[in-house]
C-alpha positions as CSV (number, residue, x, y, z in Angstrom):
1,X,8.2,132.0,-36.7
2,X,10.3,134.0,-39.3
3,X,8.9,135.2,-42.4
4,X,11.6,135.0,-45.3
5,X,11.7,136.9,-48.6
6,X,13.9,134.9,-50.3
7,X,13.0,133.8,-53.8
8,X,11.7,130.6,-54.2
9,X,13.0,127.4,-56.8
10,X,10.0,126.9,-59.4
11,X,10.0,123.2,-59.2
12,X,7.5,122.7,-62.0
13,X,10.1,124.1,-64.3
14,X,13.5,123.5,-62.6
15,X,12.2,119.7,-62.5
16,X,8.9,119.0,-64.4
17,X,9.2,115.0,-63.8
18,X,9.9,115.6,-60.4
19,X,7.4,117.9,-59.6
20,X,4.6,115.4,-61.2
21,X,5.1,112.7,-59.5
22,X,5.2,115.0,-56.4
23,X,1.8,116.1,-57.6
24,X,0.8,112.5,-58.2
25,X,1.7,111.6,-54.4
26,X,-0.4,114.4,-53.0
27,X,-3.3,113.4,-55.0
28,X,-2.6,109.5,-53.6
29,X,-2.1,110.6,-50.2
30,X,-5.1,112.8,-50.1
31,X,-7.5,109.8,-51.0
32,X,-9.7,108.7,-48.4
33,X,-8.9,111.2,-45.8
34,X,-11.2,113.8,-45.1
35,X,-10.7,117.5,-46.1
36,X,-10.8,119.0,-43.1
37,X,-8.0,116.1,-41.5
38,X,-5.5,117.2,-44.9
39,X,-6.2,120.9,-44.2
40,X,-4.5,120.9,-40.5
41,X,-1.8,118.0,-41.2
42,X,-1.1,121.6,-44.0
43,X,-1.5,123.8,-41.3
44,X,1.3,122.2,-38.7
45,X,3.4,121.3,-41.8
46,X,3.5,125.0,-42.4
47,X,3.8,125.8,-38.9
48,X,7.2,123.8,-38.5
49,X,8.3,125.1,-42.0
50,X,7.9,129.0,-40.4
51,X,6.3,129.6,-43.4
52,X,3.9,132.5,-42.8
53,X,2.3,132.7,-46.1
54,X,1.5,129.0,-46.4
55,X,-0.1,129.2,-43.0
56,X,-2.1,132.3,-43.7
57,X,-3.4,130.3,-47.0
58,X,-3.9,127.3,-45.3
59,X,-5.8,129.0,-42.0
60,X,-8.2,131.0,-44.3
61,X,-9.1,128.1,-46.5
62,X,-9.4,125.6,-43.0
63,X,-13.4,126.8,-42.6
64,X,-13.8,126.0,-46.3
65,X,-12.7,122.5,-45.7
66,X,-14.9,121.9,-42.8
């Protein structure tokens, strides 16, 4: 896994309309499906990305969700 410092796009203000109904898709897809079952499909997603900090959030908020 690599951990990157490059900075990232702001999508909420590089493309507000965009970014809502990305928001608005998470919120659909999330429906119905247990906490704990969205928490690892985060996990893995952030695994394949290599993104170390999302899978640091994601691992320490997993008991939470449980």
């Amino acid at each position: 896994m690599t951990n990157s410092n490059a900075p990232r796009i702001n999508f909420a203000q590089a493309a507000p309309k965009a970014f809502r109904a990305l928001i608005g898709f998470d919120a659909a897809a999330r429906e119905g499906l247990d906490p704990a079952l969205v928490e690892l499909v985060q996990i893995r997603a952030s695994q394949l990305n290599g993104c170390a900090y999302c899978l640091h959030m994601h691992t320490s908020d997993a008991p939470k969700n449980s």
